[in-house]
Backbone of each chain as nested JSON, in Angstrom:
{
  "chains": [
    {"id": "A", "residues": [
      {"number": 1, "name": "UNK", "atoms": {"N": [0.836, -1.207, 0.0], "CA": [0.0, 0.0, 0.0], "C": [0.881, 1.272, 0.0]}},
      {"number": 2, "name": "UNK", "atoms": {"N": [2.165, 1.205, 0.448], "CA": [3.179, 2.414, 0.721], "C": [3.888, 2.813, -0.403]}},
      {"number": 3, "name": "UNK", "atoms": {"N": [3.693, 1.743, -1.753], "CA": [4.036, 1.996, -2.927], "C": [2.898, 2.975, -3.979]}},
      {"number": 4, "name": "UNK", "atoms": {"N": [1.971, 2.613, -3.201], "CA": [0.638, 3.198, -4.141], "C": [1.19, 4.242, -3.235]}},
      {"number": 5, "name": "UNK", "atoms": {"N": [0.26, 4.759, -1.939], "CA": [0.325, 5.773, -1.039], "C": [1.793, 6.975, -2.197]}},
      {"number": 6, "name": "UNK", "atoms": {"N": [2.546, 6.235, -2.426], "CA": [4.05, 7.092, -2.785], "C": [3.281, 7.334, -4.455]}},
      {"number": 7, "name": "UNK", "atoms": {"N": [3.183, 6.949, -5.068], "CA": [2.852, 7.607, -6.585], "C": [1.707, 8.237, -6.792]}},
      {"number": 8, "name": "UNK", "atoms": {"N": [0.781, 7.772, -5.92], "CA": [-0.224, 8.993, -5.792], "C": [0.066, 10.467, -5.132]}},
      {"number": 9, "name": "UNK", "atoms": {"N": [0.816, 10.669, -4.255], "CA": [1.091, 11.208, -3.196], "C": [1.83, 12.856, -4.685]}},
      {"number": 10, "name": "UNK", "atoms": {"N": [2.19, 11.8, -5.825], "CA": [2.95, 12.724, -6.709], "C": [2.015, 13.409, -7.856]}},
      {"number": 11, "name": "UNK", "atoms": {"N": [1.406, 13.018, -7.616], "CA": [-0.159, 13.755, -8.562], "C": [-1.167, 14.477, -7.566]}},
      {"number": 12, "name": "UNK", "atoms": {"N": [-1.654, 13.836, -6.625], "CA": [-2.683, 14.048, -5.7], "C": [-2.365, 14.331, -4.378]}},
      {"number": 13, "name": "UNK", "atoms": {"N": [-3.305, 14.871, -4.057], "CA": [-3.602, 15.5, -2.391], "C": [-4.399, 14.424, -1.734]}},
      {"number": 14, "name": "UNK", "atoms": {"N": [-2.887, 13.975, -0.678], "CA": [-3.146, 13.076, 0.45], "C": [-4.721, 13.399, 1.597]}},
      {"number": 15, "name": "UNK", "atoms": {"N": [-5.739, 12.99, 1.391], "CA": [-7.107, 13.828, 2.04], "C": [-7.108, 12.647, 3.151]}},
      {"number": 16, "name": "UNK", "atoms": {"N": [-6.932, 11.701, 3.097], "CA": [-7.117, 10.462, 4.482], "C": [-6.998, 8.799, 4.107]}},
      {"number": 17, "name": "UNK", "atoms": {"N": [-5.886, 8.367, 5.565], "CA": [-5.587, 7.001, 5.001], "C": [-5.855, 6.463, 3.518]}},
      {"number": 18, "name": "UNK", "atoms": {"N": [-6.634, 6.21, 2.559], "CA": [-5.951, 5.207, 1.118], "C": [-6.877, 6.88, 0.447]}},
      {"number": 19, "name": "UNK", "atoms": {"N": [-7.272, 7.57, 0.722], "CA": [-8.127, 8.455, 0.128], "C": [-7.134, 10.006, -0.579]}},
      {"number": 20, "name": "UNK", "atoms": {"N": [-7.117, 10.098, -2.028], "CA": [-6.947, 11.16, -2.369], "C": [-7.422, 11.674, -3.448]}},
      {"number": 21, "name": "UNK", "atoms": {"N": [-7.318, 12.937, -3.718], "CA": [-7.991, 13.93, -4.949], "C": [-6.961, 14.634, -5.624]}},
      {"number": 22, "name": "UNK", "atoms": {"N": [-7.755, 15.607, -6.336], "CA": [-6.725, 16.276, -6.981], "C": [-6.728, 16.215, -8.571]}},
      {"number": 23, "name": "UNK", "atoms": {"N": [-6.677, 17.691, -8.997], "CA": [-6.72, 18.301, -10.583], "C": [-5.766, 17.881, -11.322]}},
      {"number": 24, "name": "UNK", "atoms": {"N": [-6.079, 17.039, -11.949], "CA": [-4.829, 16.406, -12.999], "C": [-4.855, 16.913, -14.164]}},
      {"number": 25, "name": "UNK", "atoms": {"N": [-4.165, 16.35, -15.797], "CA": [-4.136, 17.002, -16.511], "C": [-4.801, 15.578, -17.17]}},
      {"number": 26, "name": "UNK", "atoms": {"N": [-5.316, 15.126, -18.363], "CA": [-4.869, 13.848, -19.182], "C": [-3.965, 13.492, -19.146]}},
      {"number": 27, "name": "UNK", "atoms": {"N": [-2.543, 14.093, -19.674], "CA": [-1.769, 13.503, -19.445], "C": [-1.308, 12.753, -17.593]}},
      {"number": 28, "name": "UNK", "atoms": {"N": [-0.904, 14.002, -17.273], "CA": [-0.917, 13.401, -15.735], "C": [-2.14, 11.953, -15.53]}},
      {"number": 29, "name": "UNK", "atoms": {"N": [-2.99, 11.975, -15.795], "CA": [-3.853, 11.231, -15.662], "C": [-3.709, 9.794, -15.78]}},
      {"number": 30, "name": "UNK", "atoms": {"N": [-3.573, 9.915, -16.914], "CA": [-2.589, 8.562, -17.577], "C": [-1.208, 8.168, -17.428]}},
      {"number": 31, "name": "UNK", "atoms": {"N": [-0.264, 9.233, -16.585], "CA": [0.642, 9.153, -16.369], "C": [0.648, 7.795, -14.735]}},
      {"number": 32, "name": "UNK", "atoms": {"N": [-0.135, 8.65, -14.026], "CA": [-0.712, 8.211, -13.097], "C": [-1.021, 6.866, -12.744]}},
      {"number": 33, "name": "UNK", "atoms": {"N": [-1.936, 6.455, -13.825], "CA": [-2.965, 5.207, -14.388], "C": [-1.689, 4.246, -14.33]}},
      {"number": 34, "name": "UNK", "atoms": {"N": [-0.899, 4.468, -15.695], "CA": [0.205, 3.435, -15.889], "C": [0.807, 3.178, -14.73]}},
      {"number": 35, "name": "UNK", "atoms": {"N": [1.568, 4.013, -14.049], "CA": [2.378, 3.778, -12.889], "C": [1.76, 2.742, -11.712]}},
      {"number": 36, "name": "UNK", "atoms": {"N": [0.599, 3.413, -11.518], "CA": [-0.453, 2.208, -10.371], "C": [-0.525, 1.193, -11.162]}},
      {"number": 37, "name": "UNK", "atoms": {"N": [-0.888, 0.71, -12.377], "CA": [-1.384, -0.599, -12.666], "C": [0.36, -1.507, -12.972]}},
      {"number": 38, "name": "UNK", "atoms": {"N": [1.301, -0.659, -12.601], "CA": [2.612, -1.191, -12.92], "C": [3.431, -2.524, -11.402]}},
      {"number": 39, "name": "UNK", "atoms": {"N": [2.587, -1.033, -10.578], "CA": [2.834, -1.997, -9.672], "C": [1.844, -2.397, -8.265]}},
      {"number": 40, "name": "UNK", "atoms": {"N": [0.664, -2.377, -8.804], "CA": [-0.57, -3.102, -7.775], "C": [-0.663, -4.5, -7.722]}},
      {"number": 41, "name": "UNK", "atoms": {"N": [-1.356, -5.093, -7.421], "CA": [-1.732, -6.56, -7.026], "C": [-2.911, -6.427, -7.417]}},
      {"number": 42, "name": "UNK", "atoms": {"N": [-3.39, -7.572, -8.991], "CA": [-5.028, -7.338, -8.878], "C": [-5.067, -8.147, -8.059]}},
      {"number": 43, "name": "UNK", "atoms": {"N": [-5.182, -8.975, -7.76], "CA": [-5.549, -10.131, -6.552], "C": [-6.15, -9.448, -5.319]}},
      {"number": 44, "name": "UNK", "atoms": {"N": [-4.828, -8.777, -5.005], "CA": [-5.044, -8.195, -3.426], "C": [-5.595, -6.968, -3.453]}},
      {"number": 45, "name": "UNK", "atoms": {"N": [-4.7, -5.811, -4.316], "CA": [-5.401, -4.543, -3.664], "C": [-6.972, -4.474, -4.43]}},
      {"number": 46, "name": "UNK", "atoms": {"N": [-7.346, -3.356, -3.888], "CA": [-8.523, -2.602, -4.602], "C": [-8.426, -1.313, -4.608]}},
      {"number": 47, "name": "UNK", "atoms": {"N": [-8.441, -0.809, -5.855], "CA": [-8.438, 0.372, -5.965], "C": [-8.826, 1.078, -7.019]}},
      {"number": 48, "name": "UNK", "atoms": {"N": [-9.672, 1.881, -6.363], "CA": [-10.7, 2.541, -7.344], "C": [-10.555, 3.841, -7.589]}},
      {"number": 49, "name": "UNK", "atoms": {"N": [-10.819, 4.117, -8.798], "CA": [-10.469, 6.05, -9.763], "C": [-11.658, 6.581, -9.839]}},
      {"number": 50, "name": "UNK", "atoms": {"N": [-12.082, 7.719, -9.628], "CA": [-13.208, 8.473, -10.243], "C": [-12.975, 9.538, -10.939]}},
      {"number": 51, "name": "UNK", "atoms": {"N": [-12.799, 9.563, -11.789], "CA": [-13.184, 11.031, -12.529], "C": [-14.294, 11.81, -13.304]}},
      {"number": 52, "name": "UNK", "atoms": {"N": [-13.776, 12.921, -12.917], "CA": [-14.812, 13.68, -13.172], "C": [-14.839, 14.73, -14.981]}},
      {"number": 53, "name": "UNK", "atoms": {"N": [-15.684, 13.925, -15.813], "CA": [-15.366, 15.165, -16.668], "C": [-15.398, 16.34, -16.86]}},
      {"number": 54, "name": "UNK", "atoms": {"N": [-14.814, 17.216, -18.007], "CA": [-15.153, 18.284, -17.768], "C": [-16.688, 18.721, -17.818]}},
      {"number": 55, "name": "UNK", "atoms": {"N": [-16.751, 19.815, -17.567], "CA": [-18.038, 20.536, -17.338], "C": [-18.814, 19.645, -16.541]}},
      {"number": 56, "name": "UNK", "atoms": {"N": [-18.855, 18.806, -15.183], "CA": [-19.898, 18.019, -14.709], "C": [-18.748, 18.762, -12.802]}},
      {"number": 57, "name": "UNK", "atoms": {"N": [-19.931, 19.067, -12.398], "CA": [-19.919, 19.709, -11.217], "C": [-19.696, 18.647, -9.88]}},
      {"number": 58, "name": "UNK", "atoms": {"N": [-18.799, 18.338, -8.755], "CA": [-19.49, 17.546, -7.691], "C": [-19.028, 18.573, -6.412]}},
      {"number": 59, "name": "UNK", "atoms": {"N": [-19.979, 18.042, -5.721], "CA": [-20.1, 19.26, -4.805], "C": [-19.317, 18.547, -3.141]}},
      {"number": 60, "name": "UNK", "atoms": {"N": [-18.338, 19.125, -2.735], "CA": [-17.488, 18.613, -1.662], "C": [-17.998, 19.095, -0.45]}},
      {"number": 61, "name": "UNK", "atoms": {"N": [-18.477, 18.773, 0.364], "CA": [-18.571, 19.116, 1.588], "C": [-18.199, 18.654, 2.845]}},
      {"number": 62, "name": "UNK", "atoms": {"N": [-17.007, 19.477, 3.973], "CA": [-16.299, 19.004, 4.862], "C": [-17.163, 19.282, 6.084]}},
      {"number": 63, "name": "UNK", "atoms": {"N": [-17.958, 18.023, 6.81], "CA": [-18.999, 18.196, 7.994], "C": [-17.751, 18.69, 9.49]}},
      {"number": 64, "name": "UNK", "atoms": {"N": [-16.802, 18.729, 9.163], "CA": [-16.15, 18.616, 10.217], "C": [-15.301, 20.209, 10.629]}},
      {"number": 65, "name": "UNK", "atoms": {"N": [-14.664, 20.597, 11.009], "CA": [-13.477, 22.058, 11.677], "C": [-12.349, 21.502, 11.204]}},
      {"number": 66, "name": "UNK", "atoms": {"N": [-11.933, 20.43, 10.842], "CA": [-10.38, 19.947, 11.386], "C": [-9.697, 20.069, 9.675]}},
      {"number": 67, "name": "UNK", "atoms": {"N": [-8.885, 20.775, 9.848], "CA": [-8.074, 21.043, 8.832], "C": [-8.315, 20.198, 7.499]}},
      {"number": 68, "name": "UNK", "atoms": {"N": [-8.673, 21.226, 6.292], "CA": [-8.721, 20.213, 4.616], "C": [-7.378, 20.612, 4.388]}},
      {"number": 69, "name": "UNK", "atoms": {"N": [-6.562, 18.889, 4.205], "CA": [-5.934, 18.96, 3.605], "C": [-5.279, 19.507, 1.987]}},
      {"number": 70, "name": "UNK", "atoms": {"N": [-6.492, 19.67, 1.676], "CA": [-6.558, 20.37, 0.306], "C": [-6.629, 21.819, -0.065]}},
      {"number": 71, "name": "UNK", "atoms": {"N": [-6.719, 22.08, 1.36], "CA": [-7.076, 23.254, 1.536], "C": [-6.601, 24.915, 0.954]}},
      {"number": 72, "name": "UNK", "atoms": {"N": [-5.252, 24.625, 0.955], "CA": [-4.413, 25.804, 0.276], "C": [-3.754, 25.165, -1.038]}},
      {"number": 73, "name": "UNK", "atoms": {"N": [-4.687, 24.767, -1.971], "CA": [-4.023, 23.976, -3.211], "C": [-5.315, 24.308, -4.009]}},
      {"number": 74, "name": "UNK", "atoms": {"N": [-6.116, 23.83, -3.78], "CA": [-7.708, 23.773, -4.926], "C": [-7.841, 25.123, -4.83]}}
    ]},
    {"id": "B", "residues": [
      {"number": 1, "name": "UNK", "atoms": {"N": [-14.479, 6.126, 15.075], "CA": [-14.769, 5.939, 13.834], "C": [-16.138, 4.89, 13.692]}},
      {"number": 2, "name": "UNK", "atoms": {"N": [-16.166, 3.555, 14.828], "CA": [-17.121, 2.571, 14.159], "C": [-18.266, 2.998, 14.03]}},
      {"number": 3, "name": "UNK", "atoms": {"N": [-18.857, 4.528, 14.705], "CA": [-20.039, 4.701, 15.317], "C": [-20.57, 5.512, 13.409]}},
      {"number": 4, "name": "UNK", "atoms": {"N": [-19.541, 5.951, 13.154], "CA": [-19.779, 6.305, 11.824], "C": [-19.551, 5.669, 10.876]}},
      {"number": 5, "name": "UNK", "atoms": {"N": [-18.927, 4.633, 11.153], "CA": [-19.482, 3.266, 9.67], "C": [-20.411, 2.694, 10.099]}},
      {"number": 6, "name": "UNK", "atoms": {"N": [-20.924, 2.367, 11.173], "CA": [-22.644, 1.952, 11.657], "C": [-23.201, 3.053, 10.568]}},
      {"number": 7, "name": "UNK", "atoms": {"N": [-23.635, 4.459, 11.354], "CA": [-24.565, 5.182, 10.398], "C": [-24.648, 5.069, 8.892]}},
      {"number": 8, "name": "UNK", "atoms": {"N": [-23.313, 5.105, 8.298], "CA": [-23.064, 5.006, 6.935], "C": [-23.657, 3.805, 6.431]}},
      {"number": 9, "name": "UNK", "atoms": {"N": [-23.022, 2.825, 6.566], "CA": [-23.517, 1.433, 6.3], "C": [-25.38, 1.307, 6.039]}},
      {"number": 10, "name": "UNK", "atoms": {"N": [-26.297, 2.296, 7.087], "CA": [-27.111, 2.197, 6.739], "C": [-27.802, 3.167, 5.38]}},
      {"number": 11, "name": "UNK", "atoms": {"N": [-26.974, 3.572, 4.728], "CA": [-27.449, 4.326, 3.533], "C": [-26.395, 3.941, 2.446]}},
      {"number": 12, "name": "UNK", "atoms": {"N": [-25.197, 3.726, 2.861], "CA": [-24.762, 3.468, 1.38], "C": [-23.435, 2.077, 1.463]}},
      {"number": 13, "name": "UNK", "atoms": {"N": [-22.567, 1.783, 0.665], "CA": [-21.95, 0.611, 0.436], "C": [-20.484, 0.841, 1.183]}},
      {"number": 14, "name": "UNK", "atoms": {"N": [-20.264, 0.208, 1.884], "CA": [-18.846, 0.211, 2.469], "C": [-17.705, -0.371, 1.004]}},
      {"number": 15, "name": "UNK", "atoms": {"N": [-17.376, 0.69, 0.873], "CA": [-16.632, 0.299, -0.198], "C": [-14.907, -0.083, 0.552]}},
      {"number": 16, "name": "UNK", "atoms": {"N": [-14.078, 0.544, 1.286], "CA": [-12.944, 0.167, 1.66], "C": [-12.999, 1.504, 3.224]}},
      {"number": 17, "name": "UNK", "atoms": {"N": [-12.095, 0.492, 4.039], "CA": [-11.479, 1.442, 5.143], "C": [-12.697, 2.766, 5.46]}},
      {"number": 18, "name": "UNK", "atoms": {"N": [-12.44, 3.938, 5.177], "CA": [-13.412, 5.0, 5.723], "C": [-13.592, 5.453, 4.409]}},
      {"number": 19, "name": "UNK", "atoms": {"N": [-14.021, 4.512, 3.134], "CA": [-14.668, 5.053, 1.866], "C": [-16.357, 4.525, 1.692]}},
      {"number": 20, "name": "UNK", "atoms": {"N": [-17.171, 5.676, 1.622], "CA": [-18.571, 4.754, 1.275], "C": [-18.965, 5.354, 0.398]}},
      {"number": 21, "name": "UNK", "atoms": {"N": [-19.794, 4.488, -0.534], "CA": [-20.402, 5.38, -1.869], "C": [-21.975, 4.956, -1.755]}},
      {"number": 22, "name": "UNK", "atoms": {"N": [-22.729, 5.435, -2.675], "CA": [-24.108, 5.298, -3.088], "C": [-24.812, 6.077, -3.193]}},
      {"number": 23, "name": "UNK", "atoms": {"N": [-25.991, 5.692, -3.93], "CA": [-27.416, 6.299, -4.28], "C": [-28.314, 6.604, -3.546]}},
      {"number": 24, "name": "UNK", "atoms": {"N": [-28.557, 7.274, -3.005], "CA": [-29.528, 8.116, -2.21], "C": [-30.405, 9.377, -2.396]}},
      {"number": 25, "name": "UNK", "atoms": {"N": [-31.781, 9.243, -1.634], "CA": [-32.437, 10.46, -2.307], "C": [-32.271, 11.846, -1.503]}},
      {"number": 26, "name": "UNK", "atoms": {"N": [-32.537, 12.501, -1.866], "CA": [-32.541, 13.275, -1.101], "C": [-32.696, 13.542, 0.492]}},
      {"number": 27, "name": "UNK", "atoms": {"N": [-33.926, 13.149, 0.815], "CA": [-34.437, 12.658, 2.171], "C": [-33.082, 12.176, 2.747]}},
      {"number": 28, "name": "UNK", "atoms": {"N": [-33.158, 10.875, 1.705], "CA": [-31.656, 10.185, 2.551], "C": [-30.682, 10.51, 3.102]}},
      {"number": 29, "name": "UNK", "atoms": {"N": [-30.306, 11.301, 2.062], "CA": [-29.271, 12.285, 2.366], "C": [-29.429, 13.293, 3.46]}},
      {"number": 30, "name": "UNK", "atoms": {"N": [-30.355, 14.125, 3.625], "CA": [-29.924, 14.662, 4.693], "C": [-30.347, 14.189, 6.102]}},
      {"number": 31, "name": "UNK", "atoms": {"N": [-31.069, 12.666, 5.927], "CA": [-30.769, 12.112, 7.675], "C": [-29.77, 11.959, 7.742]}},
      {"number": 32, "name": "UNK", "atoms": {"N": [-28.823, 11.292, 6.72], "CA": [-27.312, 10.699, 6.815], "C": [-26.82, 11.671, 7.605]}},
      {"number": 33, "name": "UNK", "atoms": {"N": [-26.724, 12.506, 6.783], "CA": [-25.584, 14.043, 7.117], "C": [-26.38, 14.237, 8.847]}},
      {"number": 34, "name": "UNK", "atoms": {"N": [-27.426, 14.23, 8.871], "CA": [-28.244, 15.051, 10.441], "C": [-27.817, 13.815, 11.278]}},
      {"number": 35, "name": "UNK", "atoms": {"N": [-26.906, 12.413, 11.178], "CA": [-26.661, 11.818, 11.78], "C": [-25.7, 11.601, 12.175]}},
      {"number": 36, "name": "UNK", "atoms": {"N": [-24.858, 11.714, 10.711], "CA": [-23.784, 11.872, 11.165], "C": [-22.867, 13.456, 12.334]}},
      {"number": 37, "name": "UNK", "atoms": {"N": [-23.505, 13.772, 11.845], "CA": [-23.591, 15.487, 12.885], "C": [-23.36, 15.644, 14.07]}},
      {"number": 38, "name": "UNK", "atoms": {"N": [-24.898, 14.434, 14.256], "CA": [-24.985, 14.013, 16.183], "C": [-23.459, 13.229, 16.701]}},
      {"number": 39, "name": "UNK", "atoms": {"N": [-23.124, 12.869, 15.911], "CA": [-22.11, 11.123, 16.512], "C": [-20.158, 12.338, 15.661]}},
      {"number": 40, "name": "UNK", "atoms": {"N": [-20.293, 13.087, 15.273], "CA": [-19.136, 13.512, 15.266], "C": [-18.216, 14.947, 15.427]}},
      {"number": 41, "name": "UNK", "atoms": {"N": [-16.721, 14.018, 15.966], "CA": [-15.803, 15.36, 16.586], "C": [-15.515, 16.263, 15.916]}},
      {"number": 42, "name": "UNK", "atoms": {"N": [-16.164, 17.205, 15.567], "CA": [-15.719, 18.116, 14.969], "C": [-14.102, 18.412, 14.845]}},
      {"number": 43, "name": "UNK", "atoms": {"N": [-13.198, 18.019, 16.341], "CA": [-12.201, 18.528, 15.944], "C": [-11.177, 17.342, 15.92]}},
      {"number": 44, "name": "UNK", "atoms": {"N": [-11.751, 16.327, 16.212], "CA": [-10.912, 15.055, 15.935], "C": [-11.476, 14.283, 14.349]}},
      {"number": 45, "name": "UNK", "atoms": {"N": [-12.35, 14.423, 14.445], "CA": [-12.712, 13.409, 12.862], "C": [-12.55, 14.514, 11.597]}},
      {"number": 46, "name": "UNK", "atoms": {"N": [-12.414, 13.917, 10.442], "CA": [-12.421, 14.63, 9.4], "C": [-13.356, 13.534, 8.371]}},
      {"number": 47, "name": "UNK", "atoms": {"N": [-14.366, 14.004, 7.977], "CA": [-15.405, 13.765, 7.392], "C": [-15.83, 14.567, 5.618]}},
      {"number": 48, "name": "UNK", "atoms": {"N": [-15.471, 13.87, 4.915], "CA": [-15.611, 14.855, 3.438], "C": [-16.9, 14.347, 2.929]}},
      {"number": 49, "name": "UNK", "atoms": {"N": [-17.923, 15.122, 2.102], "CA": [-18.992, 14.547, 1.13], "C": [-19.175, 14.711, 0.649]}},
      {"number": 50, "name": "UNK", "atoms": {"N": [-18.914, 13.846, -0.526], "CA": [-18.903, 14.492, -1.969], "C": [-20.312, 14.31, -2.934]}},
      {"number": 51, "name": "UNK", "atoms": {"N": [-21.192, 14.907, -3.116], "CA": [-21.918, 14.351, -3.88], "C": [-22.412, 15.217, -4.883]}},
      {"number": 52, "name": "UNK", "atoms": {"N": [-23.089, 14.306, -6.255], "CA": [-23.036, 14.444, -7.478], "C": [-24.407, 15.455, -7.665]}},
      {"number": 53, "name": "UNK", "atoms": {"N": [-24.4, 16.245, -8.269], "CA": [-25.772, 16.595, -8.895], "C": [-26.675, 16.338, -9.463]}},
      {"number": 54, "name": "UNK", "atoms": {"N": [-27.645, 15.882, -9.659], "CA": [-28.725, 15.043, -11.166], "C": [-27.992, 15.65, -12.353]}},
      {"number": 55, "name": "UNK", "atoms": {"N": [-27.934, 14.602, -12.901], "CA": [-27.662, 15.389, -14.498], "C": [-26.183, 15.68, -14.728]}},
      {"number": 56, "name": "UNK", "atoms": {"N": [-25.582, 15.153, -13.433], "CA": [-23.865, 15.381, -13.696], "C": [-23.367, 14.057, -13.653]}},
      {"number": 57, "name": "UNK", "atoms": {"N": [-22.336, 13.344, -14.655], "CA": [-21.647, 11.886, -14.552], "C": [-20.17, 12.012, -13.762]}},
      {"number": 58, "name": "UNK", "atoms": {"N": [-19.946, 10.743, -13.083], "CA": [-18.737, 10.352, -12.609], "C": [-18.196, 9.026, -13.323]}},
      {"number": 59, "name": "UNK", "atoms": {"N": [-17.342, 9.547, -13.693], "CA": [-16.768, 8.183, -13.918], "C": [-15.74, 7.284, -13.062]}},
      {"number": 60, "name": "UNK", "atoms": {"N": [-16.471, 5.734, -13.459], "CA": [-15.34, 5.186, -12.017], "C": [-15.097, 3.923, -12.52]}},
      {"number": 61, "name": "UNK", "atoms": {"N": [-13.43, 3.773, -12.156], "CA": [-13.313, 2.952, -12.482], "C": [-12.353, 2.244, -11.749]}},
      {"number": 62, "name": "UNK", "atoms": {"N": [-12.388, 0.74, -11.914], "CA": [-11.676, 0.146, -10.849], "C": [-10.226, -0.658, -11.477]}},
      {"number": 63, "name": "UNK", "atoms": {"N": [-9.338, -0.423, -10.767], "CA": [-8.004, -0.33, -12.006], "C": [-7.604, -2.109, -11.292]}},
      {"number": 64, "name": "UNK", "atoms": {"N": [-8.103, -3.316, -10.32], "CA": [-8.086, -4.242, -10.052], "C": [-8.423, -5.062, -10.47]}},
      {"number": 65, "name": "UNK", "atoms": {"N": [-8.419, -6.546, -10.12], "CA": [-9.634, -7.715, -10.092], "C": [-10.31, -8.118, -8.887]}},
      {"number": 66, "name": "UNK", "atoms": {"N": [-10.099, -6.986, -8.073], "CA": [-10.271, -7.903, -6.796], "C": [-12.552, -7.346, -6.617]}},
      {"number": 67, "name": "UNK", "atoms": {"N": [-12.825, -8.555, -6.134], "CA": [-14.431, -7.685, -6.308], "C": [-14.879, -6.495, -5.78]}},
      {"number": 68, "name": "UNK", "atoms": {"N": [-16.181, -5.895, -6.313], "CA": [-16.28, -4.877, -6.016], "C": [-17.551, -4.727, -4.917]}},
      {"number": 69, "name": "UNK", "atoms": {"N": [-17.418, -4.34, -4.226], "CA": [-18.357, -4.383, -2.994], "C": [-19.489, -3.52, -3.535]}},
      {"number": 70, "name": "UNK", "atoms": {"N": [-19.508, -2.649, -4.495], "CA": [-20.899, -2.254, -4.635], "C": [-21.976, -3.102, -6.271]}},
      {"number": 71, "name": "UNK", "atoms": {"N": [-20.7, -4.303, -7.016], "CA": [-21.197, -4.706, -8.11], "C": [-22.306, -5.239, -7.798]}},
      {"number": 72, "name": "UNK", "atoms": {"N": [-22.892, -5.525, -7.105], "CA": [-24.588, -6.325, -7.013], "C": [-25.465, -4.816, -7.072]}},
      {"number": 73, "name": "UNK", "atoms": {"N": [-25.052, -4.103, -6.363], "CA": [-25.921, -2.968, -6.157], "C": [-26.33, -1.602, -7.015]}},
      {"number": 74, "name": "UNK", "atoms": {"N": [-24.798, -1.833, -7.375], "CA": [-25.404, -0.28, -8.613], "C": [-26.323, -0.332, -9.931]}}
    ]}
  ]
}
């Protein structure tokens, strides 16, 4: 998991334990893509992508006070 | 944390660790949120929610083989 955790960590904003976000480019995107499927485990891990296309809105909301990590980046 | 994968669990799919996804209506949605409210630390938990608009797509995809905890359901 500390191998994923590390190549995501280089595109995306670390938001909580296996959880991150973050504005990529296509390229980055796919840059991304390759690298995880280079070195995951289908067997073992799971791990799932969402993206969002352009022009389609999702709306984030933090129920909590405690610092967004994302916070001074988006 | 368990007291908020109890609540969750009852509206949408435990997908991994502190990730849950699903379909919910409106209503649903905001007991979830009015529940989760009651049961959390504002300054110890960090809680994000992301959700979609009608009429806006996500795309998701799962870069594994390992199963998917919400494939019966969506």
């Amino acid at each position: 998991m500390n191998r994923i955790k590390k190549i995501c960590r280089k595109y995306l904003i670390h938001l909580q334990k296996s959880v991150f976000e973050g504005a990529v480019t296509e390229g980055q995107y796919h840059k991304l893509i390759g690298e995880l499927r280079s070195i995951i485990d289908d067997k073992l891990d799971f791990v799932v992508v969402y993206t969002l296309p352009d022009g389609n809105k999702l709306n984030r909301t933090i129920l909590t006070d405690t610092p967004d990590p994302a916070d001074n980046l988006l």
